[in-house]
C-alpha positions in Angstrom: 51.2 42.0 123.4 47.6 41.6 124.6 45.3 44.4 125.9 44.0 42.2 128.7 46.2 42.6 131.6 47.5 39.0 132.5 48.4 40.4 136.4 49.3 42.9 138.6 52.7 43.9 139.9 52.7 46.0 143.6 55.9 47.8 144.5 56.8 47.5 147.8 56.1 49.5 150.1 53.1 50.9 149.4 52.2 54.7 149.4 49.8 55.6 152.0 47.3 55.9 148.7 47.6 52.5 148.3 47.2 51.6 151.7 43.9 53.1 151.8 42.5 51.6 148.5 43.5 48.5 150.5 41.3 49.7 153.7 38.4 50.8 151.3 38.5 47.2 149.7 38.3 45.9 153.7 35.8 48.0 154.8 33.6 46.9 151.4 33.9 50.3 149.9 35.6 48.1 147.0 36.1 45.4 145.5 39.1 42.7 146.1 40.2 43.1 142.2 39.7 46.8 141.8 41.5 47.2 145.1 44.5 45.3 143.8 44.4 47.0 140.3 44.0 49.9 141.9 47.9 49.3 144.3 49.5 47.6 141.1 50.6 48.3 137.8 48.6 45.9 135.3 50.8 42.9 133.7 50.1 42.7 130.2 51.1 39.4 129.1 50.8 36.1 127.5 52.1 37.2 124.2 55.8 36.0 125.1 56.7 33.2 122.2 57.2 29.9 123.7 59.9 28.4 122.2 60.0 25.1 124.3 58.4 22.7 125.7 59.6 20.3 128.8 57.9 17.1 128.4 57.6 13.7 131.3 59.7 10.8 129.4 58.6 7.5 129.8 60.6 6.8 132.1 59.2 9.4 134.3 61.9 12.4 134.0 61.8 15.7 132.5 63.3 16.2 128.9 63.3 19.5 127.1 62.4 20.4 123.7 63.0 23.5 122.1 63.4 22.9 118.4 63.8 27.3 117.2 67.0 26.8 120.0 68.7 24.5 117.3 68.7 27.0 114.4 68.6 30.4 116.4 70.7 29.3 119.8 69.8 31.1 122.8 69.4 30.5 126.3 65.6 29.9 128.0 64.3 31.4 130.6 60.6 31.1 132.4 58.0 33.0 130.5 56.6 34.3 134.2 60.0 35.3 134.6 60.3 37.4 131.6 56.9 38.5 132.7 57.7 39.3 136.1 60.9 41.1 134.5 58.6 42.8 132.0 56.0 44.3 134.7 58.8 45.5 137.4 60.2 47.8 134.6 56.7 48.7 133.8 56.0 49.6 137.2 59.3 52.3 137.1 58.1 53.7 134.0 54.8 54.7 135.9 56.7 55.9 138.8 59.1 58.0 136.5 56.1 59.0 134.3 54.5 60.4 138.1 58.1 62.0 138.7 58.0 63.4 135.5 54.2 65.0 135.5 54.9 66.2 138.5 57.8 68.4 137.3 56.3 69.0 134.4 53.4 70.6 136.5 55.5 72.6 138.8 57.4 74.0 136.1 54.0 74.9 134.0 53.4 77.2 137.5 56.2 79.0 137.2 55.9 80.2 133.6 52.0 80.6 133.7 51.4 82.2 136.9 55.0 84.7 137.4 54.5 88.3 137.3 57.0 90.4 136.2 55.7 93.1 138.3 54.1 94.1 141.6 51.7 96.4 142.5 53.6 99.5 145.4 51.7 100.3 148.5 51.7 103.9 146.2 49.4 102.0 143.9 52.0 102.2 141.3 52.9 99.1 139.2 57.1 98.3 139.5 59.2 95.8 138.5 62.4 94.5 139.8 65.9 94.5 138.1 69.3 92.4 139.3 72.2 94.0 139.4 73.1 93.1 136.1 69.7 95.1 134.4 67.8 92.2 133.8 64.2 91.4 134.8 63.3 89.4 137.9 60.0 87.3 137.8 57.8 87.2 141.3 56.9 83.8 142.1 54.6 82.7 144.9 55.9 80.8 147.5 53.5 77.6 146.5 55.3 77.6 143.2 58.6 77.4 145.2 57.4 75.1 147.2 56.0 72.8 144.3 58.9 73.0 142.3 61.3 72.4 145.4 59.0 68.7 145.9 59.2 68.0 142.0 63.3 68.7 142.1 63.7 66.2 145.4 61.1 63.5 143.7 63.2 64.0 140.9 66.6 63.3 142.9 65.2 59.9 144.7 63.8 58.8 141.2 67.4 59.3 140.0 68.6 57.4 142.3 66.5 54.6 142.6 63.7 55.2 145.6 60.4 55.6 145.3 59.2 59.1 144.8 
């Protein structure tokens, strides 16, 4: 496929992120093209082999030609179709990628920043064991937190919603 993005495609409805790269395009802060790049996921396209052609007959009516269909077979569709097909599944890889990273980043938290011990009002440094001898980490409340987000983005991207 080309480099040059052909399009944009906007899921709807938009995050509150895109919403304001809307507003900033409004209020001139942006322009109208870098405001829709900026809420859409860039279409790259054009490369999509035509294998047909529909032609005006002389007697005024479409007619259809598709000379690889006699050979190969094979049913035609629109190439902005295909297109439009082509950039709504780009669109959920972005939005899976996001889901992903995000994860990714909330579990990066949790093995760079535990402790496996605290420091005792005493001044002494003490670890924790369970019940079955093994060590506990200590992890900060943020980490929970971030890593409780990335497991509920994770669920709705699962299941289809927008995370």
């Amino acid at each position: 496929m080309s480099a040059k993005p052909a399009g944009v495609f906007v899921r709807l409805p938009l995050s509150e992120e895109q919403k304001q790269g809307m507003y900033d395009y409004v209020s001139g802060d942006a322009s109208m093209e870098d405001a829709i790049r900026g809420i859409g996921t860039p279409v790259i396209g054009g490369d999509i082999p035509i294998i047909g052609t529909i032609h005006i007959g002389e007697n005024g009516k479409p007619f259809f030609t598709a000379p690889e269909l006699y050979s190969v077979g094979g049913d035609v569709v629109r190439q902005s179709d295909a297109q439009a097909q082509i950039a709504a599944l780009e669109a959920e890889v972005v939005r899976l990628r996001g889901v992903i990273v995000e994860s990714v980043d909330a579990l990066t938290r949790v093995t760079e920043e535990r402790s496996t011990r605290y420091q005792a009002k005493n001044g002494r440094w003490v670890s924790i064991q369970a019940d079955d001898g093994e060590r506990c980490d200590i992890i900060h409340s943020d980490i929970t937190t971030d890593c409780e987000a990335a497991i509920l983005s994770a669920h709705k991207a699962l299941k289809g919603g927008a995370a």
